[in-house]
C-alpha positions as CSV (number, residue, x, y, z in Angstrom):
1,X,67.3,125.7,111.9
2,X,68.1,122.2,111.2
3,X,67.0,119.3,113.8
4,X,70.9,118.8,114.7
5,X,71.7,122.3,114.9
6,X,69.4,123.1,117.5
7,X,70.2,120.8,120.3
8,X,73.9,121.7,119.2
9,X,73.4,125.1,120.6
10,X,70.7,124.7,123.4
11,X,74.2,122.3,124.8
12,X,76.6,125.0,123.6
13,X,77.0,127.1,127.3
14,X,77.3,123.5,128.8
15,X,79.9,122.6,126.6
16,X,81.9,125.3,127.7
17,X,81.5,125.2,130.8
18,X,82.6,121.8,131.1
19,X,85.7,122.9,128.6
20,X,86.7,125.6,131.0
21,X,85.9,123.4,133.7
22,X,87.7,120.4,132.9
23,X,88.8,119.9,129.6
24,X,91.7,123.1,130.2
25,X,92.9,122.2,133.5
26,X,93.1,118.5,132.9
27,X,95.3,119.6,129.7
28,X,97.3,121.7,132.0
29,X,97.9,118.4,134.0
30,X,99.1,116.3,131.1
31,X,101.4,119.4,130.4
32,X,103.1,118.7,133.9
33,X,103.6,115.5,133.6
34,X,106.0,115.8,130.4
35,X,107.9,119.0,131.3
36,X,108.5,119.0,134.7
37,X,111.0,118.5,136.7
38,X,112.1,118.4,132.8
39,X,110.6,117.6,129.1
40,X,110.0,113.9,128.2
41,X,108.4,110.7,129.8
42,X,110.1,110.1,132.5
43,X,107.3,110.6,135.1
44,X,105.1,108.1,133.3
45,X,108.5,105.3,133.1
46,X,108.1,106.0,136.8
47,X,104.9,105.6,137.7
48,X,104.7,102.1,136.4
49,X,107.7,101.2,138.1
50,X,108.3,103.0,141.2
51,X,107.1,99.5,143.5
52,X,105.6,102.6,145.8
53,X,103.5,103.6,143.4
54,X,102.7,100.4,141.9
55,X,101.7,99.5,145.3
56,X,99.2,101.9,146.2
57,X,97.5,100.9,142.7
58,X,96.8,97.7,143.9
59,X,95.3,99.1,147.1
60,X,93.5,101.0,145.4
61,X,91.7,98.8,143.5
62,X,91.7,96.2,145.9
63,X,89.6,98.5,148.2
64,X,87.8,100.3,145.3
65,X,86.4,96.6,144.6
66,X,85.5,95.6,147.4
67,X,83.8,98.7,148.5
68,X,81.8,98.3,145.3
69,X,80.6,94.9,145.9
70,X,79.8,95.2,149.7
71,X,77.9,98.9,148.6
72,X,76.0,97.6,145.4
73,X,74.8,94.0,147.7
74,X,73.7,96.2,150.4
75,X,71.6,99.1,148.4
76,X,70.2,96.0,146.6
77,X,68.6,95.2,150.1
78,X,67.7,98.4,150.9
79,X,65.8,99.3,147.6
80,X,64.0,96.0,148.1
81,X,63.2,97.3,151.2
82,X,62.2,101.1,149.2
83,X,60.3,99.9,146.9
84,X,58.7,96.7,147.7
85,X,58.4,96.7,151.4
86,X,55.2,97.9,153.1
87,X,54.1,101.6,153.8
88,X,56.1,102.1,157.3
89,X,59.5,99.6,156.3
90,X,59.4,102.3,152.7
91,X,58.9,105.5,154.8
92,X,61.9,104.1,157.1
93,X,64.1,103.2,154.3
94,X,63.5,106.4,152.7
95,X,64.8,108.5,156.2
96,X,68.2,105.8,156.1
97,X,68.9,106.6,152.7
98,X,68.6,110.6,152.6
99,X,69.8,111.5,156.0
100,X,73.3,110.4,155.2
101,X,73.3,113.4,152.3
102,X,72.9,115.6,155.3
103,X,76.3,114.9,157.3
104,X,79.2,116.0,155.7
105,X,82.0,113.5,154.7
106,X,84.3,114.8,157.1
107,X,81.9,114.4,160.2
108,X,81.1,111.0,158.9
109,X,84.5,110.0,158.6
110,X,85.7,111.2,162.2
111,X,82.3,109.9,163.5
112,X,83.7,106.2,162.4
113,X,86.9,107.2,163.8
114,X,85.3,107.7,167.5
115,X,82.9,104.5,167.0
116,X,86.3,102.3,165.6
117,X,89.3,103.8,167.4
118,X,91.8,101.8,169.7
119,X,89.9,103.5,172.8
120,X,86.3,104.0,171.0
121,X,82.8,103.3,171.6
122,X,82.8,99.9,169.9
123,X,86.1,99.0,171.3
124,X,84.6,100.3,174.5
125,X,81.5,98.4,174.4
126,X,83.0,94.6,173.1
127,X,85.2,94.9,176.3
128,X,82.4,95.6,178.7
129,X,80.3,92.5,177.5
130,X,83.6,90.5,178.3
131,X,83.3,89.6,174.4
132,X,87.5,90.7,173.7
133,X,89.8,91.1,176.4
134,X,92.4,93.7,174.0
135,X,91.2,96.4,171.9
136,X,90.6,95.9,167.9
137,X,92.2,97.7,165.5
138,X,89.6,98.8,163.2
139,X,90.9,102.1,162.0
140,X,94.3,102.8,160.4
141,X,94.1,100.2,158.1
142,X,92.0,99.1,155.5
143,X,89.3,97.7,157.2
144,X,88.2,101.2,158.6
145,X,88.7,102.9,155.4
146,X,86.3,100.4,154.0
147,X,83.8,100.7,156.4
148,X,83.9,104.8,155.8
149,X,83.9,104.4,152.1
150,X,80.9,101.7,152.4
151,X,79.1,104.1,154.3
152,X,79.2,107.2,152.3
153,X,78.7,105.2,148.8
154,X,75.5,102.9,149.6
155,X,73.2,105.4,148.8
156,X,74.5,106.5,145.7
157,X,74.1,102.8,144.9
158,X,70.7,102.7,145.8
159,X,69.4,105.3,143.4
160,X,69.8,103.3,140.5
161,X,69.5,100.4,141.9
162,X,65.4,101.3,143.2
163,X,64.9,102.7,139.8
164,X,65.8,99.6,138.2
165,X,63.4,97.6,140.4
166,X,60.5,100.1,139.7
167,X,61.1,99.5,136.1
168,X,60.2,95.4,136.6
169,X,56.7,94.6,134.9
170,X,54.7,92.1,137.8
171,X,52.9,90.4,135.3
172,X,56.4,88.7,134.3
173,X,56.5,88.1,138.0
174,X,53.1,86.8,138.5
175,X,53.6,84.8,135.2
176,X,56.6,82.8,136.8
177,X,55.1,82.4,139.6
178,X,52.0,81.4,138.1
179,X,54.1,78.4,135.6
180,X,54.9,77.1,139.1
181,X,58.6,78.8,140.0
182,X,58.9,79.7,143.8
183,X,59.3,82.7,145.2
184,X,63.3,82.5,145.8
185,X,63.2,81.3,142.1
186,X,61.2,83.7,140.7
187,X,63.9,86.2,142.4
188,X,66.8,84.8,141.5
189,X,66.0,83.9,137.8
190,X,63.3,86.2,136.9
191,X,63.8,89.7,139.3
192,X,67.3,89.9,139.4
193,X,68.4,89.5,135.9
194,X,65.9,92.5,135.1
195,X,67.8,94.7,137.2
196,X,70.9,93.8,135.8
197,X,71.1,97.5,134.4
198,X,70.4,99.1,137.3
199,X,73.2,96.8,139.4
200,X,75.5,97.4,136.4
201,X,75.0,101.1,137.0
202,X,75.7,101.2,140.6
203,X,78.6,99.4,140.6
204,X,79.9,101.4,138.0
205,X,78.6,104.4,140.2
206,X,80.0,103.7,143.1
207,X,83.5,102.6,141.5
208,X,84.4,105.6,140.1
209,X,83.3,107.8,142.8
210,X,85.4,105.2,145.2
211,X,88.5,106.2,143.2
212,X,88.6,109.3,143.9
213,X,88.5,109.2,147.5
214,X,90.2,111.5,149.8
215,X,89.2,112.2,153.0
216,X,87.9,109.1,154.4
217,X,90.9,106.7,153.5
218,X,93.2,110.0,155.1
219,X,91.2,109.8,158.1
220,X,90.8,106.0,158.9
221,X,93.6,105.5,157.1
222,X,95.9,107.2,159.2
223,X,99.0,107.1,156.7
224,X,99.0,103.6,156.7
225,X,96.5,102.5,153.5
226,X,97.4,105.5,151.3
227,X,94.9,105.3,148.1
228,X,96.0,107.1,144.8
229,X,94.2,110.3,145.5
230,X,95.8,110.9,148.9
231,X,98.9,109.7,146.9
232,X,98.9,112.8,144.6
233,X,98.2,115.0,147.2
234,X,101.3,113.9,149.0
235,X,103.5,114.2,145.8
236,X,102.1,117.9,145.2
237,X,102.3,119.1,148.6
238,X,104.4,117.5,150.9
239,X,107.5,115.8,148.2
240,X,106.9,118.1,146.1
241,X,107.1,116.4,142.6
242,X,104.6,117.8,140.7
243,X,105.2,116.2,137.6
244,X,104.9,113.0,138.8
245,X,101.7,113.4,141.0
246,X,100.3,114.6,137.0
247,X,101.3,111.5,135.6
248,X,99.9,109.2,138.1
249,X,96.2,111.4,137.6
250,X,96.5,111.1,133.8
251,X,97.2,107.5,134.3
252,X,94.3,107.0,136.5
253,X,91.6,109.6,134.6
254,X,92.8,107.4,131.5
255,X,91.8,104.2,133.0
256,X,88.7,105.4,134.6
257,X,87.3,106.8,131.0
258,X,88.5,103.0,129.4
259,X,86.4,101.6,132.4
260,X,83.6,103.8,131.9
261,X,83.8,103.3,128.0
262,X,83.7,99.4,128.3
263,X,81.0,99.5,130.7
264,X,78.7,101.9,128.9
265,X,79.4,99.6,125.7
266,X,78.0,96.6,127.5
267,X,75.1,98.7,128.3
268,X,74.6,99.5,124.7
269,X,71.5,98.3,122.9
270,X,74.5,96.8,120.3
271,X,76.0,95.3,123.6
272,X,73.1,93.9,124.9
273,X,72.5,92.0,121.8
């Protein structure tokens, strides 16, 4: 047994799993979306120019993005904190990271919908202090579904973001700041371009899982900030137009795998250089 064969089989059972998995029903999907309601294109001529649609691509990504940047700059705080801070402020960080994986999505996202509702606790509370004399609307809109997305996807950013920092050598840090650099210098110049990987990773990370999102933007959303995922559930099971809700997921799984190729070629060795 050859050198290549070998960890050919040992990943053989994966492999099929993941073909029975994914690869079959995803090719089921791209079967929809040129025969029904009838054979030909007409569902993908649709979905990139049906202003609807196009519309909810935009919001999409608009949110998607600026989940990923207010997720990936807040885990960057919070595996400093991890993984640099002292004994008590790690232990601490440690319980605000894992005891979100605990609560389900669906409790988190009707917890923020009791905190941020017309008549809710922090509605509630600004009125009391006399800071707002009407309430804010913080849910069913974007602003909500952000603060629920932001919520569930910081600590998948952290992950890779705290194993990143782990990886930095101090003697490049004690070097710079031996040569005379200060301490917000050294960070800037010296710290955070060695975790470039690990903030490249998360944002990827958290992108691609923001994508997908469901419940949350259903929830806070109320209807009213529909994201492409709530999108196709609406055209399978409300419209119903299945062949068009395929379309629109082949259309999004095919720019998700050209985002995650570019990325992971910039992460490349070869792209590195």
């Amino acid at each position: 047994m050859t050198r290549i064969t070998r960890p050919l089989i040992l990943l053989a059972p994966l492999l099929a799993f993941l073909s029975l998995a994914y690869v079959l029903p995803f090719a089921g999907v791209i079967g929809w979306s040129v025969t029904l309601p009838e054979p030909g294109l007409q569902n993908y001529a649709a979905a990139v120019s049906d202003p609807l649609i196009l519309s909810v691509f935009w919001r999409t990504l608009r949110i998607c993005v600026i989940v990923t940047v207010v997720s990936v700059v807040m885990g960057y705080i919070l595996s400093l904190l991890w993984v640099r801070g002292t004994p008590v402020v790690r232990t601490l960080t440690e319980l605000c990271i894992l005891i979100p994986f605990w609560i389900s999505v669906l409790t988190r996202a009707f917890g923020w919908l009791a905190l941020l509702s017309h008549r809710g606790l922090v509605n509630g509370w600004l009125e009391a202090m006399g800071v707002i004399d009407d309430p804010l609307r913080m849910v069913r809109n974007e602003f909500g579904v952000v603060i629920g997305m932001v919520h569930f996807m910081i600590p998948f950013a952290v992950f890779p973001l705290a194993s990143a920092m782990r990886n930095v050598d101090e003697r490049v840090l004690l070097a710079a700041r031996g040569m005379g650099a200060s301490r917000t210098r050294t960070f800037w110049q010296v710290f955070v371009p060695m975790t470039a990987a690990g903030l490249m990773g998360a944002a990827l990370l958290v992108f691609v899982f923001a994508i997908g999102f469901f419940i949350t933007p259903a929830i806070l959303g109320g209807g009213r900030s529909v994201m492409v995922a709530e999108l196709i559930y609406l055209r399978i099971f409300q419209s119903p137009d299945w062949g068009l809700a395929a379309a629109v997921s082949v259309i999004l799984m095919v720019a998700i795998s050209a985002l995650l190729a570019l990325l992971l070629k910039q992460l490349s060795p070869k792209g590195a250089r």
